[in-house]
C-alpha positions in Angstrom: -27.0 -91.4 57.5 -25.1 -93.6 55.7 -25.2 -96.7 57.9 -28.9 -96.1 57.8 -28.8 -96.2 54.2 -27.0 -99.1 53.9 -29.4 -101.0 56.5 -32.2 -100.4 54.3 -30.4 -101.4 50.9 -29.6 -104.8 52.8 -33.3 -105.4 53.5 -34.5 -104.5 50.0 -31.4 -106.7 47.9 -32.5 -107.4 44.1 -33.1 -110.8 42.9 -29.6 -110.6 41.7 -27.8 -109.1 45.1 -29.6 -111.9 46.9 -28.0 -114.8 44.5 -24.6 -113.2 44.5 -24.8 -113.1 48.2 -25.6 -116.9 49.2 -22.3 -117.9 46.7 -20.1 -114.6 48.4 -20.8 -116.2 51.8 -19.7 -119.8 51.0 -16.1 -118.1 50.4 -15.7 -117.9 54.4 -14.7 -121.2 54.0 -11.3 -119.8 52.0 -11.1 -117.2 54.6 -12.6 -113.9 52.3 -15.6 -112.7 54.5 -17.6 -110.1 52.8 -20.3 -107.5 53.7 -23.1 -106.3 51.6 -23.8 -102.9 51.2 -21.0 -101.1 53.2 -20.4 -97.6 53.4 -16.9 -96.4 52.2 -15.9 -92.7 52.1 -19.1 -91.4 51.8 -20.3 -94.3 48.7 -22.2 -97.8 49.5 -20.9 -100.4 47.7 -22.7 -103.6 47.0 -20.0 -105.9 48.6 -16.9 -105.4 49.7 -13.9 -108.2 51.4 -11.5 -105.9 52.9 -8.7 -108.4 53.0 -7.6 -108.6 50.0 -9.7 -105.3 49.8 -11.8 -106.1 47.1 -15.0 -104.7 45.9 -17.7 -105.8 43.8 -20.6 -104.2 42.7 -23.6 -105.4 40.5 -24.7 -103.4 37.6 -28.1 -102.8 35.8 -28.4 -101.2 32.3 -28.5 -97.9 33.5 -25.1 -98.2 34.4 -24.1 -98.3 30.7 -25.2 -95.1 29.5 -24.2 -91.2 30.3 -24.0 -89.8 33.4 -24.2 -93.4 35.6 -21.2 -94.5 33.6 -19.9 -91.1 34.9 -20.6 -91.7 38.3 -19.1 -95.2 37.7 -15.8 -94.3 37.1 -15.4 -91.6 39.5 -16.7 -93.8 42.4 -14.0 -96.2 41.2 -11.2 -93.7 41.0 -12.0 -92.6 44.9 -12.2 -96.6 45.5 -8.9 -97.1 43.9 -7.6 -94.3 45.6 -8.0 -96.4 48.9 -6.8 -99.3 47.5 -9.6 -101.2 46.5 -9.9 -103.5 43.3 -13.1 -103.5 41.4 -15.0 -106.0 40.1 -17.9 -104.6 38.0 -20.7 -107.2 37.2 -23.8 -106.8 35.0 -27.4 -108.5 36.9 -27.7 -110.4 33.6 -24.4 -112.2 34.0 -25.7 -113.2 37.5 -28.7 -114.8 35.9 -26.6 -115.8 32.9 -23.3 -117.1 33.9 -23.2 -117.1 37.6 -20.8 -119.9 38.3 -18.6 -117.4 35.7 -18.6 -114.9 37.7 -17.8 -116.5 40.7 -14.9 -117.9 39.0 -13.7 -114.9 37.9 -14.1 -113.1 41.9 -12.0 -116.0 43.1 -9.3 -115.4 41.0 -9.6 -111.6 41.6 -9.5 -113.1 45.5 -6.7 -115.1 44.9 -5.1 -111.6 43.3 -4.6 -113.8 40.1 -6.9 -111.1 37.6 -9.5 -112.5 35.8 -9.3 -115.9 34.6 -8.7 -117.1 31.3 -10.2 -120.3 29.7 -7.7 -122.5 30.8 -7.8 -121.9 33.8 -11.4 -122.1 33.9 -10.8 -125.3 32.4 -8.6 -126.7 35.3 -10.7 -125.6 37.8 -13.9 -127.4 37.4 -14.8 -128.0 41.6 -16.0 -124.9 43.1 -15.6 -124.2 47.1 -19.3 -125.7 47.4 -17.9 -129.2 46.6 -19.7 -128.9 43.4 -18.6 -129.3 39.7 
């Protein structure tokens, strides 16, 4: 049921899934291949690299308030558990700030954290070949 899940949410990707995606799969080129909407113990998660097992999901306002931030944290805690790093990104930073977000998955890639101005600063070419 799951998988079937999952093969739905990948036909029906937001606007801001869909934009994420395209930059997600230029990072082949670095060797980081990521899936979109893959089931893990029982949840589906809106991409996940599973070398360096890294997940990131994309968050609308809903996930902000009550009982989503609930649900937030204790799908987090079961994908720490398994030994997976989250990276938690609202839709408006995708529209906002994308080239900041991919900076900061790189470095979460790279298993440097998130970056810091100065390195965002040094790094001004992207893996598109882009600056």
């Amino acid at each position: 049921m799951a998988n079937e899940l999952a093969r739905n949410l990948r036909k029906s990707m937001t606007r801001q899934e869909f934009k994420l995606w395209l930059h997600l799969r230029e990072l082949r080129q670095l060797g980081f291949h990521f899936r979109r909407q893959v089931p893990i113990k029982n949840l589906i998660v809106d991409f996940a690299c599973y070398h360096p097992r890294l997940v990131i999901e994309l968050d609308g306002s809903q996930h902000s308030q009550g009982r989503q931030s609930l649900k937030d944290k204790s799908r987090d805690t079961k994908l720490e558990a398994d030994g997976f790093r989250i990276v938690r990104v609202w839709n408006n930073e995708i529209d906002t700030n994308l080239e900041g977000v991919f900076d900061r998955i790189l470095h979460e890639l790279e298993g440097r954290g998130p970056p810091t101005p100065a390195s965002q600063q040094r790094r001004r070419t992207s893996p598109r070949g882009g600056g």
